[in-house]
C-alpha positions, 0 to 999 in steps of 0.5 A, a space after each residue: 219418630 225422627 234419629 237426629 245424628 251428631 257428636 254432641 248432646 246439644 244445648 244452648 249457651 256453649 256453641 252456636 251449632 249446638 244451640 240451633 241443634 237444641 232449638 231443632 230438638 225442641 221445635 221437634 218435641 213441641 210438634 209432637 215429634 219422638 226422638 232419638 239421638 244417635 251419638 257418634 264418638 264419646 263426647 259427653 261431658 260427664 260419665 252420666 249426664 241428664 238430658 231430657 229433650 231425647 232419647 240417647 243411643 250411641 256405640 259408646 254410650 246408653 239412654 237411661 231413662 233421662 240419662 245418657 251414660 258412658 257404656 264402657 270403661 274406656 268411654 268413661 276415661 274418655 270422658 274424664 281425661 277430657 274434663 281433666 284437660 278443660 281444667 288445664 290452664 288455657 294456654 297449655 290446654 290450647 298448645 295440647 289441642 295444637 300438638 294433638 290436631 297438628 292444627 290451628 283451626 279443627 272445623 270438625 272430626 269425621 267418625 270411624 268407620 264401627 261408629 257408622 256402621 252402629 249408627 247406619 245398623 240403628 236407624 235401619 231397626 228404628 225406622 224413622 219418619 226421618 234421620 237428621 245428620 249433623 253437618 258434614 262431618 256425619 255425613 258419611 253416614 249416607 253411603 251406608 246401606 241401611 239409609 237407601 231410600 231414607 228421607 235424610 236431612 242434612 242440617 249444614 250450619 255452614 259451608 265448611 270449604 269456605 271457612 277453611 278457605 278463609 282461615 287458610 288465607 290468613 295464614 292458618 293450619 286447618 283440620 281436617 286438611 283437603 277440605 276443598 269444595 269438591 270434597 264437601 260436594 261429595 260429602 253433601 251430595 247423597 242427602 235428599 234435603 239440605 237445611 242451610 243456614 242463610 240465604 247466600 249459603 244456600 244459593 252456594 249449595 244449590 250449585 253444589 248439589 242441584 238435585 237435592 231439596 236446599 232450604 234455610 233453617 236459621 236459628 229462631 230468635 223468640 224476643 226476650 225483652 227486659 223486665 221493668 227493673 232491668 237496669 243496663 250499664 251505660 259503657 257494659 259490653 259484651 260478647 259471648 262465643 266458644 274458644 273456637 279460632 275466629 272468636 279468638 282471633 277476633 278477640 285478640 284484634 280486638 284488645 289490641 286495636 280497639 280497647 286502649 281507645 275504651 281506656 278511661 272512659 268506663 267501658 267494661 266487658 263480660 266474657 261469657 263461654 270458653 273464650 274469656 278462659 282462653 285468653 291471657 293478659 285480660 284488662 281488670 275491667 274484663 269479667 270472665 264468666 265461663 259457660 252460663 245456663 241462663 244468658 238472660 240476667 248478663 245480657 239485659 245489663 249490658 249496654 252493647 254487644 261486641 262482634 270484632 270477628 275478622 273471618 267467618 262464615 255461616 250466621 253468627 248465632 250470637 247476634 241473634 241472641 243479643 238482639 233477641 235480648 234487645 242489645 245492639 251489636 257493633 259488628 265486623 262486616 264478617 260478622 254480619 254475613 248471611 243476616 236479613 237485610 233491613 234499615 231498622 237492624 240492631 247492627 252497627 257496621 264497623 270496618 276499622 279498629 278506630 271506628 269499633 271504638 267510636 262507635 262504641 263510644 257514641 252508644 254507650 248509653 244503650 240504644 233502646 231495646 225496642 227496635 232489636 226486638 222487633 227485627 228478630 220478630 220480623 225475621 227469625 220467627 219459629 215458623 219461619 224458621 223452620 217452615 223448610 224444615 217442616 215441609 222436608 219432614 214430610 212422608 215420601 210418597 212411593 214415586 217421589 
């Protein structure tokens, strides 16, 4: 049996994290693996919500059969205020969000002290093969007692030091503050294992951390070519992403700098997730299409992806799903970070507003899908990704 710790019930299509959470649960499962989810916080969003790839526990929540419910009346509030507040126009949800963190930027929020001690107390009575924690921000955890001599797993998804670092320097309030490599060493330092998301990442952590097991764990990319009687729209871009500050910012860049050279010429673009809601003063020729279930039928009709970010770190998981879905990115080299290197990638590097927008319009017909498919195949195959993961969820033996 595996406890898997976070904050979030995890599921693909809302936040890159939360996608490579769900591909870790379902690679799980479909090894045969039981798990349960020990859910920090009250960050449901609804007071009952299905979810069938786990168990879930948690101090303000309860697994019911394949349900998760709020456990009290205040959790339930939570819950529903929190929903009320997504329905906020967005600027105003934004400005709320603002003057609630005192920040820009909110990387990740640590959880109070009775959290962990419920979760450390829970996977003392479970006895798992292994606890999976979820990022730095659960990672706390590993000072309690009940975890002494536990196979952990961290599951990194980024180097978070590095990201405030970026944001800071372009002049943003981050949260939490303090967030210097130091801190994230000590914070990372108790794990037996750490899953990194890319190779340079991991290179950084085994400087941080040399006594711990470092291995990547990217995201898997199952090709999902076109059926035969999809037709894609020549000049239809798109872009998928979070309403987290590096999509926006990148966005914001990206109708200020590049969209008038599109004017005129046909180009059209889906927003999908809570980016599009996010922004004002979109163009008409912008569709926001807000949280999907399936990415599938939007991005086999786009012509291009767009990944205009300006700051970033980690992998952008998005990338992988266009390519996956057989579409080319025209890409920021921030964007392209921590990527496997290859002649034939479906990535096309622009390091300007004026070559974004050429290189927008030269491909606007839609490069054949063939090539993006066949990268994600040589590189992010499910073995492949999780070969690192597999072998740390191995048993300990008494003298290791």
């Amino acid at each position: 049996m595996i406890v898997f710790v976070t904050d979030e019930l995890p599921r693909p299509g809302a936040a890159g994290h939360l996608a490579l959470n769900h591909a870790i649960l379902s690679w799980l499962r479909a090894e045969g693996h039981d798990v349960t989810i020990l859910l920090t916080g009250m960050r449901l969003t609804a007071p009952l919500e299905r979810y069938d790839l786990a168990r879930v526990m948690g101090p303000h929540v309860r697994g019911i059969a394949s349900f998760a419910a709020a456990a009290t009346p205040r959790a339930a509030g939570r819950i529903i205020l929190r929903t009320l507040l997504r329905r906020l126009p967005a600027p105003l949800a934004s400005r709320l969000r603002r003057a609630r963190h005192r920040a820009d930027a909110v990387l990740g929020k640590f959880p109070d002290q009775p959290d962990l001690r419920w979760c450390a107390r829970a996977a003392f009575r479970l006895k798992p093969q292994a606890v999976l924690i979820d990022t730095i921000f659960r990672a706390p955890l590993l000072a309690e007692p009940e975890l002494e001599g536990m196979n952990t797993i961290l599951i990194a998804h980024d180097v978070f030091h590095r990201r405030a670092e970026v944001l800071g320097a372009a002049g943003y309030e981050v949260s939490p503050q303090g967030l210097t490599r130091s801190r994230e060493t000590k914070l990372l330092v108790s794990a037996r294992h750490i899953a990194a998301i890319q190779p340079e990442e991991a290179a950084l952590l085994r400087e941080m951390c040399p006594n711990a097991n470092i291995f990547t764990a990217p995201m898997p990319a199952l090709p999902c070519p076109p059926p035969p009687d999809a037709k894609r729209v020549a000049g239809r871009l798109v872009f998928v992403g979070s309403d987290s500050l590096p999509n926006l910012d990148g966005l914001r860049w990206f109708f200020a700098e590049i969209w008038p050279d599109l004017r005129g010429h046909g180009v059209t673009l889906d927003l999908i997730g809570d980016c599009g809601p996010a922004l004002r003063g979109l163009p008409p020729e912008v569709s926001v299409h807000g949280r999907v279930s399936n990415l599938a039928p939007l991005l086999h009709r786009a012509a291009l992806a767009i990944s205009p970010l300006r700051a970033g770190s980690g992998l952008k998981i998005k990338l992988l799903d266009y390519a996956r879905h057989g579409l080319f990115t025209i890409a920021t080299p921030p964007s392209l970070q921590g990527f496997s290197a290859d002649a034939q990638s479906p990535f096309i590097i622009a390091e300007s507003a004026g070559g974004f927008a050429t290189a927008i319009l030269r491909h606007m017909a839609a490069p054949p899908p063939e090539a993006a498919l066949s990268y994600v195949s040589r590189h992010y195959g499910t073995e492949s990704a999780f070969a690192g993961l597999r072998a740390a969820l191995k048993p300990v033996s008494c003298g290791a």
